[in-house]
C-alpha positions as CSV (number, residue, x, y, z in Angstrom):
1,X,189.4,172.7,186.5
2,X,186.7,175.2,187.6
3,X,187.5,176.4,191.1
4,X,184.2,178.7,191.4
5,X,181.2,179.7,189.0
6,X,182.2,182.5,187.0
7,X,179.7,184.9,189.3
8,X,181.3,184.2,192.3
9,X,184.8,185.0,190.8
10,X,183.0,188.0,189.7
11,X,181.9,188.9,193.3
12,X,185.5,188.6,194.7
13,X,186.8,190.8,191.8
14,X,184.1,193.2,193.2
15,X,184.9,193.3,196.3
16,X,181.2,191.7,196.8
17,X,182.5,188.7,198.8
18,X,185.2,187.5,200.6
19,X,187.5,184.6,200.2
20,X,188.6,182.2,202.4
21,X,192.6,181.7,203.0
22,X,191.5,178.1,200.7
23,X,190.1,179.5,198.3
24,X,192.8,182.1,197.3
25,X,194.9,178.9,197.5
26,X,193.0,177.5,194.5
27,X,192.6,180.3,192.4
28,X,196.8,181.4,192.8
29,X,197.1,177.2,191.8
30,X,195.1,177.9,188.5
31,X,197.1,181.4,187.8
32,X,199.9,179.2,188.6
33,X,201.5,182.0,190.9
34,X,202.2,181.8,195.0
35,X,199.2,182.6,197.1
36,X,201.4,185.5,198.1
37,X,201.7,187.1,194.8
38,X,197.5,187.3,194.9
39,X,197.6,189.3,197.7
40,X,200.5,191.0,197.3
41,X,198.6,192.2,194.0
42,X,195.5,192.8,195.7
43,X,196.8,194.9,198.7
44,X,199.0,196.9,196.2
45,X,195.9,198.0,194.1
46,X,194.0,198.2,197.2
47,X,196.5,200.8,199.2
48,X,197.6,202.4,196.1
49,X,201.1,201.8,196.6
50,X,203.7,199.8,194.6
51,X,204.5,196.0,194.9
52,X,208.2,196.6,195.6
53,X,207.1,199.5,198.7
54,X,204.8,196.9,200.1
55,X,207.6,194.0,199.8
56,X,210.2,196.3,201.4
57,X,207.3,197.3,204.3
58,X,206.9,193.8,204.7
59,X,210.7,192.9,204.9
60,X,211.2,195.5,207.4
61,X,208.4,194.2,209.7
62,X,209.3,190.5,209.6
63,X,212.7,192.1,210.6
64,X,211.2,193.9,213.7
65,X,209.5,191.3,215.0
66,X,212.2,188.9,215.1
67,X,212.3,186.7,212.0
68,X,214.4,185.3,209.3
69,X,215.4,188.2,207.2
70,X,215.5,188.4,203.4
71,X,215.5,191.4,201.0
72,X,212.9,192.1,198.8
73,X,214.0,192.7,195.0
């Protein structure tokens, strides 16, 4: 299943283009990965920092404003 030409996936990869929430949806389907794990990936390489630091930043935040907690791995 082709979820964009191969230019546009190019673009994205780039940083050329954006992508919409939907269309991250599709391309985590084909990877066959959660949505999350895309940008989890993407802000990691983007801030420079390590998956686990960004998972524990994130557990810590959901904490503070008030929702279910969970420990990242």
């Amino acid at each position: 299943m082709s979820i964009s030409s191969r230019a546009h996936i190019s673009m994205l990869e780039r940083g050329l283009k954006g992508v919409t929430i939907e269309k991250m949806i599709e391309i985590a389907e084909v990877m066959e990965v959660h949505p999350l794990t895309v940008l989890l990936d993407s802000f990691s390489n983007y801030e420079g920092v390590t998956a686990e630091r960004l998972l524990n930043q994130i557990a810590e935040e959901i904490r503070l404003i008030g929702g279910r907690e969970f420990e990242a791995q």
